[in-house]
N, C-alpha and C positions, 0 to 999 in steps of 0.2 A: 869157400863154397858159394857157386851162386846161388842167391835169393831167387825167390820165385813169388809173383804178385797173385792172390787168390782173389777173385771175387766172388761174393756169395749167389749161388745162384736158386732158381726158382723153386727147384727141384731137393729135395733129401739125397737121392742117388746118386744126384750130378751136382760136383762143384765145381763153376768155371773158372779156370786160374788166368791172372793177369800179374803185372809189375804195377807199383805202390806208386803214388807221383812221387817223379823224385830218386826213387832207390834206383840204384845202381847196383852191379856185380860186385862182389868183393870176394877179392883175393885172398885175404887172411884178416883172422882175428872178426870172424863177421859176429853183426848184432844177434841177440837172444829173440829167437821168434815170436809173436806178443801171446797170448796167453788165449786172446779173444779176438773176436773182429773188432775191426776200427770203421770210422764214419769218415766220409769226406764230403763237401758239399760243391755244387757249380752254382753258379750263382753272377749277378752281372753285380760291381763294385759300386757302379752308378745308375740311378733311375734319374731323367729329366721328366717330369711331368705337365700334363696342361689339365682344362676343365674334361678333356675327352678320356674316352677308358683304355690306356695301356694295356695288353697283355704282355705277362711276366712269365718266367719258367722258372721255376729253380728244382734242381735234381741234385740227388746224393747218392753214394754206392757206401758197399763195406767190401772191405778187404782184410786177407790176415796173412801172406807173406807169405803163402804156404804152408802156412803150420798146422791146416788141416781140424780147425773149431769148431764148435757145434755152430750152426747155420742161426743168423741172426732173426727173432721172431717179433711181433708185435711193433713194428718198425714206425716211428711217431715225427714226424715234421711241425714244428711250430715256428710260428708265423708271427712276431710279437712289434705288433705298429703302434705301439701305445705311444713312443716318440714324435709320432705324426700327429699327434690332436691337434686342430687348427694347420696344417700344409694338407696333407692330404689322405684319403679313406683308402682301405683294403679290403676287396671282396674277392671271396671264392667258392667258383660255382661247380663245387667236387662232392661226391656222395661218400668219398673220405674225409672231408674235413667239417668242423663245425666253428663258426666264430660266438665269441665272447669276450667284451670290453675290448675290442679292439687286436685280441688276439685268435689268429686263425690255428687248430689244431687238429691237421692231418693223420690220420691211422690206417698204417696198411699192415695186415695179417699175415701175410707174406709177401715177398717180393712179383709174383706172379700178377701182383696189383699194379704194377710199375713204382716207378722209383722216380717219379716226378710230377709236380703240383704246378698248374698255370692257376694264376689268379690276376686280376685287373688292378690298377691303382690309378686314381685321377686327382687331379685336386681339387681341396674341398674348396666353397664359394667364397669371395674376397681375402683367400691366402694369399700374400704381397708374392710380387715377384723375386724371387731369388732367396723366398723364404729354405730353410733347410730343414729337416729331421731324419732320423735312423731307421731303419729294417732291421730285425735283427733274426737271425736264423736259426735254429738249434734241430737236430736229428739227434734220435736215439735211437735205441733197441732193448730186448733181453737178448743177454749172450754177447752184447756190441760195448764199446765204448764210443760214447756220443761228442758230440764235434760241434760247433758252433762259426757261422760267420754273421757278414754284417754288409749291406748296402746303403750309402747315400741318395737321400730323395731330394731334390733343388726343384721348386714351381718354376715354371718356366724349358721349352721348348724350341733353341735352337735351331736352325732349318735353313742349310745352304741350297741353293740352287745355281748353276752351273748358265754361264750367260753362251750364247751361237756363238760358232765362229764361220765364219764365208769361207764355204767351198772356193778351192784354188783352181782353175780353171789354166790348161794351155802351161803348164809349167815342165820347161826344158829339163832334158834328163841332165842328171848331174850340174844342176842351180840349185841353190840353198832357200829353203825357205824358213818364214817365221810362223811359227804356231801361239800366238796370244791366249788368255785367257782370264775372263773375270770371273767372280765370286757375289754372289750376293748372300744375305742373312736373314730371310725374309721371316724369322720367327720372332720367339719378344725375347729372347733370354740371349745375352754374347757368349759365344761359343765357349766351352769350358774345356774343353779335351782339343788333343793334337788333330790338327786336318791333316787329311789324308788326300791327294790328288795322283790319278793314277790314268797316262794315259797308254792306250794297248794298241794296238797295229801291223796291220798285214797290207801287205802288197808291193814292199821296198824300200821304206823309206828307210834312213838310217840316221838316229838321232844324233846331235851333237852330245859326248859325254861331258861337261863341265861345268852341274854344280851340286859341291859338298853334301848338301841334305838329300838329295837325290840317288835313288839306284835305276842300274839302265838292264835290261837284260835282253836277250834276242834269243831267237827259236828258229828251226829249220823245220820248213815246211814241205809237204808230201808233192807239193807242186812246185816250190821254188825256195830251194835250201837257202835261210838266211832272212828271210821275207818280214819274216816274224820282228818286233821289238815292242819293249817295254820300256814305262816312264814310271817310277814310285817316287814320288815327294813328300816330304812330311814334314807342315809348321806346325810352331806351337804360339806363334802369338795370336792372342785370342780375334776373333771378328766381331763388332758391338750391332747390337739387334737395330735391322734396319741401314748396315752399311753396306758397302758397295768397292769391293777392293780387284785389283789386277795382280798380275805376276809385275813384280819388277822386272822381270827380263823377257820376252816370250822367248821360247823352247823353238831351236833352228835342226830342223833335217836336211840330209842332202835328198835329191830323190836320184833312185835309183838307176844303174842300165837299162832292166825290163822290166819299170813299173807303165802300168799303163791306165788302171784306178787304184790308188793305195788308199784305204780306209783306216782313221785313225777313231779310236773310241775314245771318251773320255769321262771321267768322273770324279767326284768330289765326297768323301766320307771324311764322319768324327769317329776315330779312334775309339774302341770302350781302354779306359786304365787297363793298363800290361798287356794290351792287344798287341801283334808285332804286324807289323803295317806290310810284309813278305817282300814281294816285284824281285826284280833281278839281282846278280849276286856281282856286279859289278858298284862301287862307290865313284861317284861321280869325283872329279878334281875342279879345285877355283872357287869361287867363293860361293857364299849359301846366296839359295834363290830363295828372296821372302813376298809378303801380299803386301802390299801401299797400295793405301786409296786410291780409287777408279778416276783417271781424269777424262773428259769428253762423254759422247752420246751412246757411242760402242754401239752395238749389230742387235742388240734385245736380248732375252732370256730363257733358254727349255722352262718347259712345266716343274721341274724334276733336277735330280743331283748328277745326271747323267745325259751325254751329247755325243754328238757324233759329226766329224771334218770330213771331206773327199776331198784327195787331191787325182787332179787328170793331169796324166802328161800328154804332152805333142808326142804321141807313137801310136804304136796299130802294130795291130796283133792278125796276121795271116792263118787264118782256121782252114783247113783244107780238109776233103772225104776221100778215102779208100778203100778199095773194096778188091778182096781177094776171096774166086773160087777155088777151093778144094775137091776131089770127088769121094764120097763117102764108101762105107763098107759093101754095101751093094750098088747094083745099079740103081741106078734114078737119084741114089742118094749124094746127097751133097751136104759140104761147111764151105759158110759166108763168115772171111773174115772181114771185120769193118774197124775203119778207125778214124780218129778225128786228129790230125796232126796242126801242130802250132809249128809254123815257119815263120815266125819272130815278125820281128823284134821285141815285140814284148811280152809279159807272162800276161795269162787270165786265168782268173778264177774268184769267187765269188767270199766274202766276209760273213753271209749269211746264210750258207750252206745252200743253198739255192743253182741249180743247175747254169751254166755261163752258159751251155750252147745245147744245141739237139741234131745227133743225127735221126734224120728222117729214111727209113726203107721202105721203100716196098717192092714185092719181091716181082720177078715177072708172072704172066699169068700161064696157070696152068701149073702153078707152084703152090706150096706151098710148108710153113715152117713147123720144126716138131722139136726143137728145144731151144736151150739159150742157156749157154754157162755166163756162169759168173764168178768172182770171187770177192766175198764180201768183203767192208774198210776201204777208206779214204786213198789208198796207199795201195790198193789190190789191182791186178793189173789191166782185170774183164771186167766190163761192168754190164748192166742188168739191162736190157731191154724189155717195154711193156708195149702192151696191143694197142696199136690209135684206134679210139673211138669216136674222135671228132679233133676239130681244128684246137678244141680247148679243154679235152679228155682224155683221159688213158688208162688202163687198168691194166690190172698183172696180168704178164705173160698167159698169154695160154696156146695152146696147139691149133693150126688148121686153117692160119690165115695170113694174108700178105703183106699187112699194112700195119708196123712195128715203130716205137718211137724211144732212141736210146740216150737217156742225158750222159751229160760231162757232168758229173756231178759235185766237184769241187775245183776243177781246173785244170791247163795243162801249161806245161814249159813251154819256153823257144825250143826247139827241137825233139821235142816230145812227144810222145801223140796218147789220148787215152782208145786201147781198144777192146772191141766185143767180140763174142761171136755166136751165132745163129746157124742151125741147122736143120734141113727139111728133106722134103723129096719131089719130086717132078710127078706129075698125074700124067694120064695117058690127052690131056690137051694139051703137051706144053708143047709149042711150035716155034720152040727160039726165042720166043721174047726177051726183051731188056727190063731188065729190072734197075732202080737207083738209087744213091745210097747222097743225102742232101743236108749239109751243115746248116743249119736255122740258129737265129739268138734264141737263147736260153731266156727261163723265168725269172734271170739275173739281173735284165736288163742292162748289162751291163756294154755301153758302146765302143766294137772293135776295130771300127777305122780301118775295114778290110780292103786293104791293098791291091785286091787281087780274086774278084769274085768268080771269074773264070773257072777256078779248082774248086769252089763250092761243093759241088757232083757231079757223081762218076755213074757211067753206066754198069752193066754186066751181063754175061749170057750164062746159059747152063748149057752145055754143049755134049746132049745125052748119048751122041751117035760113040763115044769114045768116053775112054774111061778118066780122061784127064778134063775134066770141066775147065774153061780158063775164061778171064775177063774182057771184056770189047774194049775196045776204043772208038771214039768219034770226037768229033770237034768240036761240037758246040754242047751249052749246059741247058740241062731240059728243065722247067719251071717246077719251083721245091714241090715234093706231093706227085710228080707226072708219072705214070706207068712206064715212061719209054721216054724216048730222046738221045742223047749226046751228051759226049763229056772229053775231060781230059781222059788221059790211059791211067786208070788205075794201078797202084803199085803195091805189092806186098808188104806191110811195114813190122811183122810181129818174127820177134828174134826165132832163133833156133833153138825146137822145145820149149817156148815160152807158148804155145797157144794150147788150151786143152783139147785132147782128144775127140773123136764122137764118141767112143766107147766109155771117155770118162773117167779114164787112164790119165796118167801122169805123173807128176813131180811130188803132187802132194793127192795125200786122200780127200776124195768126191762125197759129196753126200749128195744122195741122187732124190729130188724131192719133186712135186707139183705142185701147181701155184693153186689150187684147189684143195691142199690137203689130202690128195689121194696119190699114189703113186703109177703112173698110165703108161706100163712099159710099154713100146714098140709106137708111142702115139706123144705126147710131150712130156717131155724130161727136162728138166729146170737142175742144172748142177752146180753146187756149190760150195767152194773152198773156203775155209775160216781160217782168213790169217790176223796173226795180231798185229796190230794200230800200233808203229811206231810214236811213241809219244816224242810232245813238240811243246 
């Protein structure tokens, strides 16, 4: 019979069931269901302490396997630091708990009180360094069988910080590069748990897999499958307070065909006891990479346990604007497909969710727009246009005006393109004007070494005398923002059936909303498809 894991819960009526740590399904011959609930505790194995005030958690549940017990009552946590006299004091600032001689004794009436106690720990005045003493835990109950654990306290505090590393600059695609890295200890206590170094990256780079203590793992990304990779390292010999150590080897990546900025994070953690250090599920081959002392001046220090490398390749990323009219259900009405296409060589898109580029529209005059589908996620395939309010403002869509501004909001491939679409109607002035549709850097900042500014922007007409509205051509590109001008010929880039309707129809169900919270049939309509976020 499978077991089933109960946990007590707040309520008499309702007992919420869970699995025990631990229990497994058993096939035959299972254990005898316990009689009552049981205690378990969380709790962290080790406290490093200094003179300043730690905050601490420790939390407990009951459980009974299923066997359906009277509900645990009068639920008691005690807190017993008497081990500590001379390293360091324990306060708790709970209106369940009371201290005496050093012991803190928590009471909660029912579980509806939670089921977890923060309290502070520091150490007391002239405790040596590296002094030691016990925490020791105990939960009980009526109706419960009560559980005990236990935490080491050590004076003394620990503290790596993670030193620069120089931005790579001009690096050929497909050259190897070195990624170095030092360690400092800038606390008083040598490191007593395994470090953990963990570095994470998008934009192409592809690690070298080989060494043993290392796992590598990689991720495909919604702009450039493969883009993704990960670095997990884990030593365990200690760092002494105040040293200064490097990798024995630095960490070598290739860079990629379409990298064009690859951004590598990096960071430096101690381990808590039995924590599992996770990263990728590949083990590296060749021999362990470990820390030896730092020799030379090196590049200096983040504030902090964590840093961040940019590598720029020699490439350039071609952004280009399209713009395609459609004629709508009635006359005068119209859909503006628009898109932002990447004719390579290399990928873009941003590390920090931050927009790489902006198409700019504005529509011609005597127009103007009455909605704008979308479909929300990273990986969706319309994205969201918002109203320009100024060179350095934008607010959500709304109905009635000309001047729209639509990010790339995570990136797009060599051969890609992200697209939108916009839809309005012509007023009794429209006289033919051009409207244009104007690829601008994004919030990204991110620089594209565009090849080829000429495709920048496109112009457009609305062509009311006829029911097939269709897009202009002209020669030259009109200055970003301009009402009118020239451009290359716009092209259609959005597949068959892939672009939504105006009606709002399609492949998948619309939810027809307003960027106001009110719904403005016949006047702006904001649609929006909820797809799920391929995970990466």
């Amino acid at each position: 019979m499978t077991s089933h894991r109960t946990a007590i819960g707040a309520a008499l009526a309702a007992v919420a069931l869970a699995l025990a740590p631990g229990s497994a399904a058993v096939a035959a011959d299972p254990s005898p269901l316990p009689t009552q609930a049981y205690a378990t505790i969380d709790a962290d194995q080790q406290l490093d302490v200094g003179p300043a005030a730690q905050s601490v958690v420790v939390s407990w549940m009951f459980y009974d396997d299923g066997a359906h017990v009277p509900v645990p009552r009068n639920e008691k946590l005690v807190i017993d630091a008497r081990d500590l006299a001379g390293v360091a004091a324990v306060t708790a600032d709970d209106p369940r708990c009371r201290t005496e001689a050093r012991v803190v004794t928590c009471v909660s009436k029912d579980s509806s009180q939670g089921r977890s106690v923060e309290f502070a720990v520091r150490a007391e005045a002239g405790a040596a360094l590296g002094a030691t003493g016990t925490i020791k835990y105990s939960v009980g109950a009526d109706n419960a069988a009560g559980t005990t654990a236990q935490a080491k306290v050590v004076v003394g505090v620990p503290n790596l910080v993670v030193g620069k590393v120089p931005d790579i600059t001009h690096a050929e695609l497909g050259s190897r590069i070195d990624l170095p890295l030092r360690l400092r200890n800038t606390g008083d206590l040598a490191t007593d748990r395994r470090i953990m170094l963990r570095w994470e990256s998008v934009g192409g780079l592809v690690f070298d897999r080989k060494f043993s203590n290392c796992k590598y793992g990689s991720g495909d990304d919604p702009v450039e499958p493969g883009s993704q990779a990960s670095v997990t390292c884990v030593f365990t010999a200690p760092v002494a307070a105040g040293a200064t150590v490097e990798l024995s080897s630095p960490l070598t990546a290739t860079v990629g065909a379409h990298v064009l900025t690859a951004v590598t994070d990096y960071s430096a953690e101690l381990l808590k006891p039995g924590e599992q250090p996770g990263g990728g599920s590949d083990q590296g081959a060749g021999p362990e990479l470990t820390l030896v002392p730092a020799s030379g001046a090196g590049d200096g220090f983040e504030n902090g346990a964590t840093g961040r490398v940019t590598v720029s390749a020699d490439s350039s990323a071609d952004l280009a604007a399209t713009a395609d009219v459609r004629p709508g259900r009635k006359s005068g009405e119209w859909t503006l497909d628009l898109s932002t296409v990447d004719h390579g060589p290399a990928s873009v898109f941003s590390a920090d969710n931050k927009a790489v580029a902006l198409v700019d529209v504005v529509l011609p005059k005597g127009t103007v727009a009455t909605g704008n589908a979308f479909e929300e996620g990273e990986d969706g395939p319309y994205g969201e246009c918002f109203l320009w309010v100024s060179s350095t403002k934008t607010a959500r869509f709304e109905a009635g005006h000309r001047h729209y501004v639509c990010p790339v909001p995570h990136g797009v491939a060599p051969g890609k393109s992200r697209q939108f679409v916009l839809w309005g109607r012509t007023t009794k002035d429209y006289d033919g004007a051009k409207g244009t549709a104007t690829v601008l850097p994004g919030p990204a900042g991110i620089p594209l070494h565009d090849p080829d500014t000429a495709n920048d922007s496109v112009t457009f007409t609305l062509d009311t005398s006829t029911s097939s509205p269709t897009p202009s051509a002209s020669g030259s590109s009109p200055a970003p923002g301009a009402s009118g001008g020239a451009s290359a010929t716009p092209s259609a880039t959005a597949e068959a059936g892939g672009t939504l309707a105006h009606t709002g129809t399609g492949p998948m169900a619309l939810l027809a909303t307003a960027t106001a919270g009110a719904v403005l049939l016949g006047s702006a309509t904001v649609l929006v498809a909820r797809r799920r976020q391929r995970s990466h």
